[in-house]
C-alpha angles and dihedrals in degrees: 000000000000115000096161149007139201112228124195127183086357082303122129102224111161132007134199126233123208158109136299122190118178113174092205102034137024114333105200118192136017095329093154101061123095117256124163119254095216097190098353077083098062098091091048079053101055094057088051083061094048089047087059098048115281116169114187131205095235124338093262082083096067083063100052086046104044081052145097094206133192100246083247098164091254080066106054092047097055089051087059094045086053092056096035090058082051101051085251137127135200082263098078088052117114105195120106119268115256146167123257104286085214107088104225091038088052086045100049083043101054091046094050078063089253117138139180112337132180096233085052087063113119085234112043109099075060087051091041085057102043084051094046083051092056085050095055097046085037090232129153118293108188091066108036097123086064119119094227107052126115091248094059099039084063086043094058093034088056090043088054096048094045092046090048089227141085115266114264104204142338122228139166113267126215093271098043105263126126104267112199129210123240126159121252091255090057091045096058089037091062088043082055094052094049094052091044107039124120113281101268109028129120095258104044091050085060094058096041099045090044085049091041088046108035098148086062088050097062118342142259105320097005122136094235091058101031089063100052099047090053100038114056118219088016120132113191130178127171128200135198119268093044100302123142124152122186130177125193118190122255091004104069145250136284134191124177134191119192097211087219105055091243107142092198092088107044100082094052092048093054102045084051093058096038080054094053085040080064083245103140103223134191123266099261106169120195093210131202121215137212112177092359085296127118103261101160142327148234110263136182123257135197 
């Protein structure tokens, strides 16, 4: 069905197809079939990680972990503060190696002489925890990303029980990891628990420490970050092929698929359901431009 559509001179001119699915209001779509999450999971897996044993330096690491941050410099340096408590370096890191996703930082970056690292990667305070993790269990570094380690084994089983629902299908994400397949209801359903548990938990030290920490969730502007610092009690996390998922207490819990993979129209999407969840929301435009001038925007249909 049409969740959104791009409009351009007052034209519609493309529209976005997808899923909705709101745990306390009106779900629209497939919101029963399994997707994967892609980084909407990162939270689920970080309790995983705390399940196993985890023990980070200060709280501000479960956000970094739980995130798919820009490479700002603030970032990076984290990452390295997360393997170096753990007798690690960025050498032990599996994901691929990338450039800042923030466009000044990759600029600065590029000109310094610097070029694709691992510890830029999007991904890696996920992979610096997965690794810390390993270190504490004193389990085997060198094939963590496996499927089958034990490391991975806690994190599914956690991603299952938060979900409330076997998982689907197991896949290999963009940075390497296992990504495992949930529904949307499930998804939603995990993002609720986090924001309700009990003060302490694993869960609940994820959400707050991702809602205490939103710069190391995302990065500076971005929508992820923007949103929880603007909305109190609001976790947000956004995946690749059109996923985002958010929970506020109280209120209830979204998660939203665009059956295309476009991430123009998650944002609005989102801010249109928190609205009709009675959750007051910051103006965030998707606009659409015609000579580098505002024309038109991506907004949000029922």
């Amino acid at each position: 069905m049409i969740i959104a559509e791009v409009v351009r001179s007052g034209f519609v001119e493309s529209v976005h197809h997808g899923s909705v699915a709101v745990l306390t209001g009106q779900s629209r779509g497939d919101v029963l079939s399994p997707i994967f999450p892609r980084s909407s999971n990162k939270p689920m897996q970080t309790v995983g990680m705390l399940r196993a044993g985890l023990v980070p330096r200060d709280g501000a690491d479960l956000a970094l972990i739980s995130g798919s941050h820009y490479g700002e410099p603030f970032h990076a340096r984290r990452v390295r503060e997360i393997l170096e408590g753990a007798g690690l370096t960025v050498a032990d890191l599996r994901c691929p190696a990338a450039l800042p996703i923030a466009e000044k930082d990759r600029d600065d970056w590029v000109r310094s002489g610097g070029g694709p690292e691992r510890v830029l990667m999007n991904c890696s305070g996920k992979h610096a925890g997965m690794l810390a993790t390993c270190a504490a269990n004193d389990w085997p570094l060198e094939t963590y990303l496996d499927p089958k380690h034990p490391l991975q084994v806690a994190i599914a089983e956690a991603v299952a029980d938060l979900a409330g629902e076997p998982v689907a299908a197991t896949g290999v994400d963009g940075c390497g990891a296992p990504v495992l397949a949930v529904s949307l209801t499930g998804l939603a359903r995990a993002f609720q628990r986090l924001v309700e548990a009990e003060p302490g938990s694993a869960e609940r030290r994820v959400a707050d420490e991702m809602r205490a920490h939103p710069e190391l969730v995302a990065g500076t502007g971005a929508d992820d970050t923007v949103l929880m610092g603007a909305v109190p009690g609001l976790l947000a996390k956004g995946g690749a092929e059109g996923v985002v998922a958010a929970a506020v207490p109280g209120a209830g819990a979204i998660a939203i698929k665009v059956d295309d993979g476009g991430m123009r129209a998650r944002t609005p999407v989102l801010l249109d359901e928190l609205r009709r969840l009675g959750v007051t929301v910051p103006v965030m435009t998707e606009l659409v431009l015609g000579g580098g001038e505002p024309v038109g925007e991506v907004r949000a249909v029922r």
